[in-house]
C-alpha positions in Angstrom: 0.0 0.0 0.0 1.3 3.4 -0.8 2.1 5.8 2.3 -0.5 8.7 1.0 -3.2 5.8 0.5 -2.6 5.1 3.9 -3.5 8.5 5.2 -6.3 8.9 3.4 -8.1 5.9 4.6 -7.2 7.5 8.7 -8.4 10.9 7.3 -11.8 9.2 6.0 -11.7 6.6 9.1 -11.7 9.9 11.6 -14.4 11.4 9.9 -16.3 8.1 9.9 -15.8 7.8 13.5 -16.6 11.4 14.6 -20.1 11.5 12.6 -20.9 8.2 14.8 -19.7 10.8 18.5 -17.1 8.1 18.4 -13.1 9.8 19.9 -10.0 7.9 19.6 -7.3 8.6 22.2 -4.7 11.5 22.5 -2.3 9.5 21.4 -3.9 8.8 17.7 -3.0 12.1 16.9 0.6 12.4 17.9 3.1 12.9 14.8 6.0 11.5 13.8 8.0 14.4 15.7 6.2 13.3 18.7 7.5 10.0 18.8 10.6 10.7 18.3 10.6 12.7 22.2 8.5 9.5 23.9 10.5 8.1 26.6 10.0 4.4 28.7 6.1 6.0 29.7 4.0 5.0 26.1 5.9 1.5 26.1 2.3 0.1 26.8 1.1 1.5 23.4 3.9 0.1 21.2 4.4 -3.6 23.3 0.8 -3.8 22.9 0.7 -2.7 19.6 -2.4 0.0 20.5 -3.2 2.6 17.2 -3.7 2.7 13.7 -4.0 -0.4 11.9 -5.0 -0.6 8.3 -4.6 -3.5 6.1 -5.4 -4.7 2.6 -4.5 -8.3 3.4 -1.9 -8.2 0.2 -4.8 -7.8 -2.0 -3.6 -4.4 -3.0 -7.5 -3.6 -3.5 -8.6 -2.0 -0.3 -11.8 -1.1 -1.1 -12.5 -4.7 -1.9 -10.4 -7.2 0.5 -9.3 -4.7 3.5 -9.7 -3.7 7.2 -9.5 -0.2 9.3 -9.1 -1.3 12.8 -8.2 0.9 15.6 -6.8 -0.7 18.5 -8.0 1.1 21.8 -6.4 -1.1 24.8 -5.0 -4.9 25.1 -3.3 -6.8 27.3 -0.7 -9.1 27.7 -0.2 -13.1 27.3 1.7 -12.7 30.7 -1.8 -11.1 32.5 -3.4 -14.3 30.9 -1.3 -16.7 32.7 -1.8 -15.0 35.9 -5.2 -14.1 36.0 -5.3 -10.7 36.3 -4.5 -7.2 35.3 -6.0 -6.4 32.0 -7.1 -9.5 30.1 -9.0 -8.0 27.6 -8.7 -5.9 24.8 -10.7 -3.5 22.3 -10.6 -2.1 19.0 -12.5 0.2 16.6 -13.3 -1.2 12.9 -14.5 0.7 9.9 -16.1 -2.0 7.1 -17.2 -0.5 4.2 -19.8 -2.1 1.7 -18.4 -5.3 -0.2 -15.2 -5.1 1.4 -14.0 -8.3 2.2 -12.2 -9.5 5.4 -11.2 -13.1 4.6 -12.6 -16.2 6.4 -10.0 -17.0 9.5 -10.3 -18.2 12.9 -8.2 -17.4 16.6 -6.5 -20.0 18.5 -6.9 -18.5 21.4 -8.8 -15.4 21.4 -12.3 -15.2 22.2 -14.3 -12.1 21.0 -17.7 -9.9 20.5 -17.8 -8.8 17.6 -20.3 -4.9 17.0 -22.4 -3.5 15.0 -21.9 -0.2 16.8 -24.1 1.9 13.3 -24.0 2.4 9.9 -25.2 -0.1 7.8 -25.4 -3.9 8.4 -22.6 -6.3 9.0 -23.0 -9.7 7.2 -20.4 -12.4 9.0 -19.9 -15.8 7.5 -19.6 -19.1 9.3 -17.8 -22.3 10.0 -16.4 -24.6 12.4 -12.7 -25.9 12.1 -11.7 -29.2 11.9 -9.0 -30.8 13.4 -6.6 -30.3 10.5 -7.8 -26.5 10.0 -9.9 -26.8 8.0 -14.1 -26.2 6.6 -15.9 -28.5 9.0 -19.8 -29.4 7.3 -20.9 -29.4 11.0 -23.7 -26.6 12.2 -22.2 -23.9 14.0 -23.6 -22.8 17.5 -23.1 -19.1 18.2 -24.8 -16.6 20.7 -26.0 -13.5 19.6 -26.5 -10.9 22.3 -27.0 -13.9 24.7 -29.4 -15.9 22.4 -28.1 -19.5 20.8 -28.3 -19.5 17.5 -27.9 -22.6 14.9 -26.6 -21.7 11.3 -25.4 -24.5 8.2 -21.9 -24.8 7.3 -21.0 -21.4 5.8 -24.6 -20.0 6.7 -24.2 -16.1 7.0 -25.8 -13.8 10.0 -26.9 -10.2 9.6 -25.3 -8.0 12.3 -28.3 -4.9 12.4 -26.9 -1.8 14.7 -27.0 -2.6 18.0 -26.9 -6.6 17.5 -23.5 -8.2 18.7 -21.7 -12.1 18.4 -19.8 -14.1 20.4 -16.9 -15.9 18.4 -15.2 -18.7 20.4 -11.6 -19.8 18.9 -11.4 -21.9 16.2 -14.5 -20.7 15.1 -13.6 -19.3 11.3 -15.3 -16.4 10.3 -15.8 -13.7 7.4 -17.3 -10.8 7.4 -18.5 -7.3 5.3 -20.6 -4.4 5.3 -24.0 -4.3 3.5 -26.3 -1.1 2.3 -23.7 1.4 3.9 -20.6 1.7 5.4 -20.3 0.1 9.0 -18.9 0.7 12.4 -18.1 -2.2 14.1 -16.5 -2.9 17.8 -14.4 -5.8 18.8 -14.4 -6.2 22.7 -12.3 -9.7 23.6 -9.4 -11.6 25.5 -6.0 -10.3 25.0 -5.1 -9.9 21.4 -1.8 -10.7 19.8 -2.5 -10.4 15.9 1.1 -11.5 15.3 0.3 -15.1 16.4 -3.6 -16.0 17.0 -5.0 -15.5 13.3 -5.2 -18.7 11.3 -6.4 -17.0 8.2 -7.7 -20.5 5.3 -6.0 -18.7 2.6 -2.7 -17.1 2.7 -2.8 -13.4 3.2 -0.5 -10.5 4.3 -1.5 -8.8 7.7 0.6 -6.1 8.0 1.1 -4.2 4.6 4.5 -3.2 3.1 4.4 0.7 2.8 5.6 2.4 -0.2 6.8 6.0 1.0 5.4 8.3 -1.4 4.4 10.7 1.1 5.4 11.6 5.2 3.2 9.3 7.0 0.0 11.8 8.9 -0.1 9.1 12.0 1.7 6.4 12.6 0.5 3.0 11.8 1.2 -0.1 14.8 3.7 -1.4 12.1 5.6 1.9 12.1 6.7 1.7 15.9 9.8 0.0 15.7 10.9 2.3 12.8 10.5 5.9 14.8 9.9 4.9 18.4 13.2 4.6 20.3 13.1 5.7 23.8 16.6 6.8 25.1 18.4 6.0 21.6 
Protein backbone atom coordinates (compact mmCIF):
# COMPACT_ATOMS: atom_id res chain seq x y z
CA UNK A 1 0.00 0.00 0.00
CA UNK A 2 1.27 3.43 -0.81
CA UNK A 3 2.06 5.79 2.30
CA UNK A 4 -0.54 8.67 1.02
CA UNK A 5 -3.22 5.78 0.53
CA UNK A 6 -2.61 5.10 3.93
CA UNK A 7 -3.46 8.49 5.16
CA UNK A 8 -6.33 8.87 3.38
CA UNK A 9 -8.08 5.92 4.59
CA UNK A 10 -7.17 7.48 8.67
CA UNK A 11 -8.44 10.91 7.28
CA UNK A 12 -11.83 9.24 5.99
CA UNK A 13 -11.70 6.60 9.10
CA UNK A 14 -11.68 9.87 11.56
CA UNK A 15 -14.40 11.37 9.86
CA UNK A 16 -16.27 8.14 9.87
CA UNK A 17 -15.78 7.79 13.52
CA UNK A 18 -16.56 11.43 14.56
CA UNK A 19 -20.12 11.51 12.59
CA UNK A 20 -20.89 8.24 14.81
CA UNK A 21 -19.73 10.79 18.45
CA UNK A 22 -17.07 8.14 18.40
CA UNK A 23 -13.13 9.84 19.89
CA UNK A 24 -9.96 7.92 19.63
CA UNK A 25 -7.26 8.55 22.22
CA UNK A 26 -4.67 11.51 22.48
CA UNK A 27 -2.35 9.46 21.37
CA UNK A 28 -3.87 8.83 17.75
CA UNK A 29 -2.99 12.13 16.92
CA UNK A 30 0.59 12.38 17.89
CA UNK A 31 3.12 12.87 14.76
CA UNK A 32 6.03 11.54 13.78
CA UNK A 33 8.01 14.38 15.65
CA UNK A 34 6.25 13.31 18.65
CA UNK A 35 7.52 9.96 18.79
CA UNK A 36 10.56 10.69 18.26
CA UNK A 37 10.57 12.71 22.25
CA UNK A 38 8.47 9.49 23.93
CA UNK A 39 10.51 8.06 26.61
CA UNK A 40 10.03 4.39 28.66
CA UNK A 41 6.14 5.96 29.73
CA UNK A 42 4.04 5.03 26.10
CA UNK A 43 5.90 1.45 26.08
CA UNK A 44 2.30 0.11 26.78
CA UNK A 45 1.05 1.51 23.45
CA UNK A 46 3.93 0.10 21.23
CA UNK A 47 4.45 -3.60 23.28
CA UNK A 48 0.80 -3.77 22.89
CA UNK A 49 0.69 -2.69 19.59
CA UNK A 50 -2.43 0.00 20.52
CA UNK A 51 -3.19 2.56 17.21
CA UNK A 52 -3.75 2.71 13.66
CA UNK A 53 -4.03 -0.45 11.86
CA UNK A 54 -5.02 -0.59 8.32
CA UNK A 55 -4.64 -3.48 6.05
CA UNK A 56 -5.35 -4.65 2.62
CA UNK A 57 -4.51 -8.32 3.35
CA UNK A 58 -1.89 -8.19 0.18
CA UNK A 59 -4.81 -7.79 -1.97
CA UNK A 60 -3.55 -4.41 -3.00
CA UNK A 61 -7.49 -3.60 -3.52
CA UNK A 62 -8.59 -1.95 -0.35
CA UNK A 63 -11.82 -1.12 -1.14
CA UNK A 64 -12.46 -4.74 -1.93
CA UNK A 65 -10.39 -7.20 0.54
CA UNK A 66 -9.25 -4.66 3.51
CA UNK A 67 -9.70 -3.74 7.22
CA UNK A 68 -9.49 -0.15 9.25
CA UNK A 69 -9.06 -1.31 12.77
CA UNK A 70 -8.21 0.93 15.63
CA UNK A 71 -6.82 -0.70 18.45
CA UNK A 72 -8.01 1.07 21.83
CA UNK A 73 -6.43 -1.14 24.81
CA UNK A 74 -5.02 -4.88 25.13
CA UNK A 75 -3.27 -6.79 27.34
CA UNK A 76 -0.69 -9.11 27.72
CA UNK A 77 -0.19 -13.07 27.28
CA UNK A 78 1.71 -12.67 30.72
CA UNK A 79 -1.80 -11.09 32.45
CA UNK A 80 -3.43 -14.31 30.93
CA UNK A 81 -1.34 -16.69 32.70
CA UNK A 82 -1.78 -15.01 35.88
CA UNK A 83 -5.17 -14.13 36.04
CA UNK A 84 -5.30 -10.68 36.26
CA UNK A 85 -4.54 -7.18 35.33
CA UNK A 86 -6.00 -6.38 31.96
CA UNK A 87 -7.06 -9.46 30.08
CA UNK A 88 -9.01 -7.99 27.55
CA UNK A 89 -8.74 -5.92 24.81
CA UNK A 90 -10.68 -3.50 22.28
CA UNK A 91 -10.59 -2.13 18.96
CA UNK A 92 -12.51 0.23 16.64
CA UNK A 93 -13.29 -1.20 12.95
CA UNK A 94 -14.52 0.65 9.88
CA UNK A 95 -16.15 -2.01 7.06
CA UNK A 96 -17.25 -0.51 4.17
CA UNK A 97 -19.83 -2.14 1.71
CA UNK A 98 -18.40 -5.29 -0.15
CA UNK A 99 -15.23 -5.12 1.40
CA UNK A 100 -14.04 -8.28 2.19
CA UNK A 101 -12.21 -9.53 5.44
CA UNK A 102 -11.17 -13.06 4.59
CA UNK A 103 -12.64 -16.24 6.43
CA UNK A 104 -10.03 -17.04 9.54
CA UNK A 105 -10.33 -18.15 12.94
CA UNK A 106 -8.19 -17.44 16.63
CA UNK A 107 -6.54 -19.98 18.48
CA UNK A 108 -6.87 -18.51 21.37
CA UNK A 109 -8.82 -15.35 21.38
CA UNK A 110 -12.33 -15.16 22.24
CA UNK A 111 -14.33 -12.07 20.99
CA UNK A 112 -17.75 -9.93 20.47
CA UNK A 113 -17.81 -8.80 17.58
CA UNK A 114 -20.31 -4.85 16.98
CA UNK A 115 -22.40 -3.48 14.97
CA UNK A 116 -21.92 -0.25 16.82
CA UNK A 117 -24.11 1.90 13.31
CA UNK A 118 -24.02 2.38 9.90
CA UNK A 119 -25.18 -0.15 7.84
CA UNK A 120 -25.39 -3.90 8.45
CA UNK A 121 -22.59 -6.25 9.02
CA UNK A 122 -22.95 -9.75 7.23
CA UNK A 123 -20.41 -12.37 8.95
CA UNK A 124 -19.89 -15.84 7.47
CA UNK A 125 -19.61 -19.09 9.33
CA UNK A 126 -17.82 -22.34 9.97
CA UNK A 127 -16.39 -24.65 12.41
CA UNK A 128 -12.70 -25.85 12.12
CA UNK A 129 -11.72 -29.23 11.93
CA UNK A 130 -9.02 -30.81 13.38
CA UNK A 131 -6.55 -30.32 10.53
CA UNK A 132 -7.76 -26.52 10.00
CA UNK A 133 -9.90 -26.83 8.01
CA UNK A 134 -14.07 -26.17 6.62
CA UNK A 135 -15.93 -28.51 9.02
CA UNK A 136 -19.80 -29.40 7.32
CA UNK A 137 -20.91 -29.41 11.02
CA UNK A 138 -23.73 -26.64 12.19
CA UNK A 139 -22.22 -23.91 14.02
CA UNK A 140 -23.61 -22.76 17.47
CA UNK A 141 -23.13 -19.11 18.17
CA UNK A 142 -24.78 -16.63 20.67
CA UNK A 143 -26.02 -13.52 19.64
CA UNK A 144 -26.48 -10.90 22.26
CA UNK A 145 -26.99 -13.94 24.73
CA UNK A 146 -29.40 -15.93 22.35
CA UNK A 147 -28.11 -19.46 20.78
CA UNK A 148 -28.34 -19.48 17.48
CA UNK A 149 -27.86 -22.58 14.90
CA UNK A 150 -26.58 -21.70 11.26
CA UNK A 151 -25.41 -24.47 8.19
CA UNK A 152 -21.92 -24.75 7.34
CA UNK A 153 -21.03 -21.36 5.76
CA UNK A 154 -24.55 -20.02 6.73
CA UNK A 155 -24.23 -16.06 7.02
CA UNK A 156 -25.82 -13.84 9.98
CA UNK A 157 -26.88 -10.22 9.63
CA UNK A 158 -25.34 -8.01 12.31
CA UNK A 159 -28.27 -4.88 12.37
CA UNK A 160 -26.91 -1.84 14.74
CA UNK A 161 -26.95 -2.60 17.99
CA UNK A 162 -26.92 -6.61 17.46
CA UNK A 163 -23.46 -8.21 18.72
CA UNK A 164 -21.73 -12.10 18.38
CA UNK A 165 -19.82 -14.11 20.40
CA UNK A 166 -16.90 -15.89 18.41
CA UNK A 167 -15.16 -18.70 20.37
CA UNK A 168 -11.64 -19.76 18.94
CA UNK A 169 -11.36 -21.85 16.16
CA UNK A 170 -14.49 -20.67 15.11
CA UNK A 171 -13.61 -19.29 11.31
CA UNK A 172 -15.27 -16.39 10.25
CA UNK A 173 -15.78 -13.71 7.36
CA UNK A 174 -17.26 -10.80 7.40
CA UNK A 175 -18.52 -7.35 5.31
CA UNK A 176 -20.56 -4.41 5.28
CA UNK A 177 -23.99 -4.30 3.52
CA UNK A 178 -26.27 -1.14 2.34
CA UNK A 179 -23.74 1.37 3.91
CA UNK A 180 -20.57 1.74 5.39
CA UNK A 181 -20.30 0.13 9.02
CA UNK A 182 -18.89 0.70 12.43
CA UNK A 183 -18.14 -2.23 14.07
CA UNK A 184 -16.53 -2.89 17.76
CA UNK A 185 -14.43 -5.80 18.84
CA UNK A 186 -14.44 -6.25 22.72
CA UNK A 187 -12.26 -9.66 23.59
CA UNK A 188 -9.43 -11.62 25.49
CA UNK A 189 -6.03 -10.30 25.03
CA UNK A 190 -5.13 -9.87 21.43
CA UNK A 191 -1.79 -10.73 19.75
CA UNK A 192 -2.54 -10.42 15.89
CA UNK A 193 1.05 -11.53 15.35
CA UNK A 194 0.31 -15.14 16.43
CA UNK A 195 -3.59 -15.97 16.99
CA UNK A 196 -5.02 -15.54 13.32
CA UNK A 197 -5.23 -18.66 11.26
CA UNK A 198 -6.41 -16.96 8.24
CA UNK A 199 -7.69 -20.47 5.29
CA UNK A 200 -6.04 -18.73 2.63
CA UNK A 201 -2.70 -17.09 2.74
CA UNK A 202 -2.84 -13.37 3.16
CA UNK A 203 -0.48 -10.50 4.25
CA UNK A 204 -1.53 -8.83 7.65
CA UNK A 205 0.62 -6.12 7.98
CA UNK A 206 1.06 -4.21 4.58
CA UNK A 207 4.48 -3.18 3.15
CA UNK A 208 4.36 0.67 2.84
CA UNK A 209 5.62 2.41 -0.17
CA UNK A 210 6.77 5.98 1.01
CA UNK A 211 5.35 8.28 -1.43
CA UNK A 212 4.45 10.73 1.10
CA UNK A 213 5.44 11.61 5.23
CA UNK A 214 3.15 9.27 7.00
CA UNK A 215 0.05 11.79 8.90
CA UNK A 216 -0.06 9.14 12.03
CA UNK A 217 1.68 6.37 12.58
CA UNK A 218 0.49 3.01 11.78
CA UNK A 219 1.22 -0.06 14.84
CA UNK A 220 3.67 -1.44 12.08
CA UNK A 221 5.59 1.94 12.05
CA UNK A 222 6.72 1.72 15.85
CA UNK A 223 9.84 -0.03 15.69
CA UNK A 224 10.94 2.31 12.82
CA UNK A 225 10.49 5.86 14.79
CA UNK A 226 9.93 4.91 18.38
CA UNK A 227 13.18 4.55 20.25
CA UNK A 228 13.12 5.67 23.77
CA UNK A 229 16.56 6.79 25.14
CA UNK A 230 18.37 6.00 21.58
Amino acid sequence: MKRSEVNAIMRDADAFLREHKFRLPPFAYWKTGDWGAKGGEVREIVDRQLGWDITDFGSSDFERVGLFLFTLRNGTLENLRAGRGKLYAEKIMVVGVGQVTPLHFHWDKTEDIINRGGGKLAMQLYNATEDEGLADTDVVVSMDGVLRTLEAGGTVMLNPGESITLPPCGYHKFWGVESRVLVGEVSMVNNDNTDNRFYEPVGRFPQIEEDEAPLYLLVNDYGRHYRPGG
